[in-house]
N, C-alpha and C positions, 0 to 999 in steps of 0.2 A: 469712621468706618471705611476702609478699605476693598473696592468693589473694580471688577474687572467686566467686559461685555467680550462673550467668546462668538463671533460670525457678528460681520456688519453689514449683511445686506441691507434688503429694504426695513424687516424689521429691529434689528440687531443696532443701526445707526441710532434707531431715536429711543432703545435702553442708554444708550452711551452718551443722547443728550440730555436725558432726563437725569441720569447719572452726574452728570456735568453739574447741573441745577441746583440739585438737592443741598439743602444746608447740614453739614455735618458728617457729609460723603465726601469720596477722595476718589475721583474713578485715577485710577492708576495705568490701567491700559485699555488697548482695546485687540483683537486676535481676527485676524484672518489668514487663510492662505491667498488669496489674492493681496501680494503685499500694495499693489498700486492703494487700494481700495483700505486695506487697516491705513496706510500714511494718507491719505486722503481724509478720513474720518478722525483718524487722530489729532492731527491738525486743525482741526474743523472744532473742534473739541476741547483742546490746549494738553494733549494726552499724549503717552508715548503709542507706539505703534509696533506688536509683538507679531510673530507669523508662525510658530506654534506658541499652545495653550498651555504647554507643559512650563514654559517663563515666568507664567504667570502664579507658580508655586510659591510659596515662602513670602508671595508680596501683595497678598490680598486675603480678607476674610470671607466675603462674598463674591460670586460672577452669576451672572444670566448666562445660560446656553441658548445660544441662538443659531442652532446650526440645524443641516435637515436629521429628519427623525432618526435617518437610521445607524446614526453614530453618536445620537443620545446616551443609549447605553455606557458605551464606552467610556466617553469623556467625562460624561457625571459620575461613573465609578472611579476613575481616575480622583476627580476633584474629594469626594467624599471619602477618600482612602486619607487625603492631605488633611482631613477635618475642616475643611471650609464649605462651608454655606452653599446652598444652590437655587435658582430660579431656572426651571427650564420648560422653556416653551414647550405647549401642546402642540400634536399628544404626547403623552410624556416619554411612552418608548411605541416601538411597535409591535410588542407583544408582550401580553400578559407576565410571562414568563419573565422578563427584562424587567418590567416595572415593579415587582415582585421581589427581583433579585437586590432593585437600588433601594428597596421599602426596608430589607432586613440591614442592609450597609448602614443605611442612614440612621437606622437605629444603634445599631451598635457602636460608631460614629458621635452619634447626639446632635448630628447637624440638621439645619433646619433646611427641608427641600418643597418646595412651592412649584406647585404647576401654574403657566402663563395661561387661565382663561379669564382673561381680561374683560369678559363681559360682567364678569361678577363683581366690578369696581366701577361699574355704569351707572348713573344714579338713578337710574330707573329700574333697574334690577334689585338694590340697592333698597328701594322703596316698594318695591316687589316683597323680599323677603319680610319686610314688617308685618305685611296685611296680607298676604297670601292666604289663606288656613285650608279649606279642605277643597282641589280643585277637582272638578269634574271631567272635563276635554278642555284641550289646549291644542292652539293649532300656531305651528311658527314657519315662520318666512325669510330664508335669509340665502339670498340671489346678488347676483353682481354680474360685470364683464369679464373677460376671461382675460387675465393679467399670466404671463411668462415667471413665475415662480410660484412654489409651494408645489409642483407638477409632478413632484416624488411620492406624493398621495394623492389617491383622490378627492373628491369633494367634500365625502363624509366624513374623513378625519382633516379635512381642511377647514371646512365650513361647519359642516351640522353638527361636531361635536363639541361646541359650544352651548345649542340648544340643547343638547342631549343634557351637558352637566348641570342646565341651569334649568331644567325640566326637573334633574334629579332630584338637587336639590332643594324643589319644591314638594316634591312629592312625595320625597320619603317612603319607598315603599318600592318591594321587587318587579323587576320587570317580570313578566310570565310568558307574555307572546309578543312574537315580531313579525309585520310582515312587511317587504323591503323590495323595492324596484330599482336600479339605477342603470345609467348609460355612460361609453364614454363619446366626446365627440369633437371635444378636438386635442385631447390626449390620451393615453392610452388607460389610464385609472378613468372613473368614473367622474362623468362631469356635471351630473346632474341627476338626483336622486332624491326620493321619498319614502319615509318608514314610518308605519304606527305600530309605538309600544303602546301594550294593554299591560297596567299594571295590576298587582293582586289585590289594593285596593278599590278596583272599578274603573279607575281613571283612566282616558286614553288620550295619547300626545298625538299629533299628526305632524312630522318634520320636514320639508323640503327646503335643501339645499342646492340650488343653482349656481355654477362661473360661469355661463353663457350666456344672460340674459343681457339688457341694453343697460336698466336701469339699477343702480343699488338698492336695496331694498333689505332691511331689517327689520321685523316687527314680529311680537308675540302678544298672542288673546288669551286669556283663559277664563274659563266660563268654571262659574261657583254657584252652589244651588241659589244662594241671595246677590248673585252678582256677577257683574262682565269687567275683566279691566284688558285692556290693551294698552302694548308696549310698545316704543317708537324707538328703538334705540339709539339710531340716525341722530335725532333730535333728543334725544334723552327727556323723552315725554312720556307719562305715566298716567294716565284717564281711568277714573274708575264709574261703572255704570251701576246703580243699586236701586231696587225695586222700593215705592217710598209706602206700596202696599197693598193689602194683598187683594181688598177688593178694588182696586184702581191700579194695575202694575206697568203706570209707563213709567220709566229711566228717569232717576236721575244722576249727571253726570258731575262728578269731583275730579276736579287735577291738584292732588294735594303740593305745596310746594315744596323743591328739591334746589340744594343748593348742586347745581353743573357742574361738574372737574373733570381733566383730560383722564380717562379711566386709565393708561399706561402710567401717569404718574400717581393715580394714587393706590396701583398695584404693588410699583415698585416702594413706594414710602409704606405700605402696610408689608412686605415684607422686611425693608430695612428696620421697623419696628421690630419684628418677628427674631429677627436674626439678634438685636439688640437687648432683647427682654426674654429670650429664648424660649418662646413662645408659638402654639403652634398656629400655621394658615391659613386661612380663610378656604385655600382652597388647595390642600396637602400634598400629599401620594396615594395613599388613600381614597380622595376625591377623584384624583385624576386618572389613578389606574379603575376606577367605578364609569366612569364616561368611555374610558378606553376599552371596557371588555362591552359596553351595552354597543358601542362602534364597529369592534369586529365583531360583534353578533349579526349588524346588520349587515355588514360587509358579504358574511359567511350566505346570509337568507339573499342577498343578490346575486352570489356566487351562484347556487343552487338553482333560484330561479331562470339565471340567462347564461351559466356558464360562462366562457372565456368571450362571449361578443361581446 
C-alpha cells in the first residue's frame, strides 16, 4: 500500500512516522510548503520530500490530509478526483456545504474517506462503545495549555468536537436543543467554551473545551439509570460504577481490562484496513460531517449569544 502525509506539522509528522512503521505500507512521500520542514521530516523518515501535493498523483493509493481546515476542501476534492483514498484530519471541512460536496465525490469515486477523530481508537472509548446502552447525562472535560497551532479554529472545532462525535456516537439520537457560551482570550476564535446538547431521547451532554488552562485534562462520565462509568482518556482508563442493589445501592466499581495502543496508529492501521478490504470507517463522512454540523450549531448559539466579543 502505497501512502503519502500531505502537511507535517506537529500532527502531520507522526502520520508519516506511523506510516513509516506499518508492515505492508510504503510511505512514498511526504508534502509541505515549508520545504525546510517536508526535507526535514522526510529524512527523519527515509522518505522523499515533495512541496506540492499535486506530485504526489499517479504515486500513491492513499494520503492523510493534514493541513488547516480551510483548504481541506480543495485538496481532498483534488485527491478523490485521482481515485485515491483519503484520511483527513478533523473537522473534516468548514462547512457543511464542502463536507457534502466531498460525500457525493467520494461516492461516485468509490474511495474510501475517513475522518481523523482519533479518540474513537482510544481503548477506552473503545470499551465504551461495548457497554454503553441507554445514557442519561454525560458530562466531558477536555482542557489543556494554549499551544501556537490549530489557531485557525476555535476550541470547539479544535477540542470539543471530538466529544461532540463520541457523545454522538453513543447516543444515537438527534440533537434538539443547544445552548452554548464561548470566549476568545488569547486568540481571536474562541478559546474556551461550554455547550449542552439536549437530545430527543432525554439525554443531556454537558461539553467544556478549554486551551488555556495549566493542566491537560481529558475525561468523560456518563451516568445510566443502573450505572456511572468514567473515562480517563490521558490514561486510557475506563471504570465502571454499578448499583449491586436496590435495597442497599452503594457502587461497585469494575475497570474491565483493555489491552493500550497508541490510538493514531491504530487509526491509521484500521483505515489502511479499510482502504484494503474496501470497506467502510469506523468513523466516515458521514460521521464526521454529523459532529461538524452539531459544532457549527454551537458555534452559531455563541454567535448569537456574545456576538463578535
Amino acid at each position: 500500500m502505497r501512502v503519502g502525509v500531505i502537511g507535517v506539522g506537529y500532527l502531520g509528522q507522526h502520520h508519516a512516522r506511523v506510516y513509516s512503521e506499518l508492515p505492508g505500507v510504503e510511505l512514498v512521500g511526504v508534502v509541505d510548503i515549508n520545504k525546510e520542514r517536508a526535507k526535514e521530516v522526510a529524512e527523519r523518515y527515509f522518505t522523499s520530500a515533495f512541496f506540492d501535493y499535486q506530485d504526489l498523483f499517479g504515486k500513491v493509493d492513499a494520503v492523510s490530509i493534514v493541513v488547516p481546515t480551510v483548504i481541506h476542501r480543495d485538496i481532498a476534492g483534488r485527491f478523490i478526483e485521482q481515485g485515491i483514498n483519503i484520511l483527513i484530519e478533523k473537522p473534516v471541512t468548514t462547512s457543511l456545504e464542502e463536507a457534502r460536496e466531498l460525500m457525493e465525490m467520494a461516492n461516485k469515486k468509490n474511495v474510501v474517506l475517513q475522518v481523523g477523530h482519533i479518540e474513537r481508537f482510544n481503548s477506552a472509548v473503545v470499551e465504551l462503545s461495548k457497554i454503553v446502552d441507554h445514557p442519561i447525562f454525560i458530562d466531558c472535560s477536555r482542557m489543556g495549555p494554549y499551544v501556537n497551532r490549530n489557531t485557525d479554529v476555535g476550541v470547539v472545532l479544535d477540542l470539543m468536537i471530538h466529544d461532540i462525535d463520541i457523545v454522538m456516537s453513543i447516543v444515537r439520537d438527534k440533537v434538539v436543543k443547544i445552548n452554548a457560551s464561548g470566549y476568545p482570550v488569547f486568540s481571536r476564535e474562541e478559546d474556551i467554551a461550554n455547550a449542552q446538547l439536549v437530545f430527543s431521547n432525554g439525554c443531556i451532554a454537558n461539553l467544556t473545551a478549554s486551551r488555556i488552562t495549566r493542566k491537560k485534562i481529558r475525561r468523560m462520565e456518563v451516568t445510566q439509570l443502573d450505572s456511572f462509568i468514567s473515562i480517563d482518556y490521558l490514561e486510557q482508563e475506563l471504570a465502571v460504577y454499578k448499583k449491586t442493589s436496590s435495597s442497599f445501592p452503594y457502587l461497585l466499581m469494575e475497570k474491565p481490562p483493555m489491552q493500550k495502543g497508541e490510538p493514531l496508529r491504530l487509526e491509521l492501521e484500521h483505515f489502511i484496513k479499510c482502504v484494503r478490504n474496501g470497506e467502510k470507517p469506523l468513523v466516515g463522512l458521514e460521521e464526521g460531517t454529523n459532529a461538524l454540523e452539531v459544532a457549527l450549531n454551537i458555534l452559531e448559539e455563541i454567535k448569537k449569544k456574545h456576538g463578535d466579543s
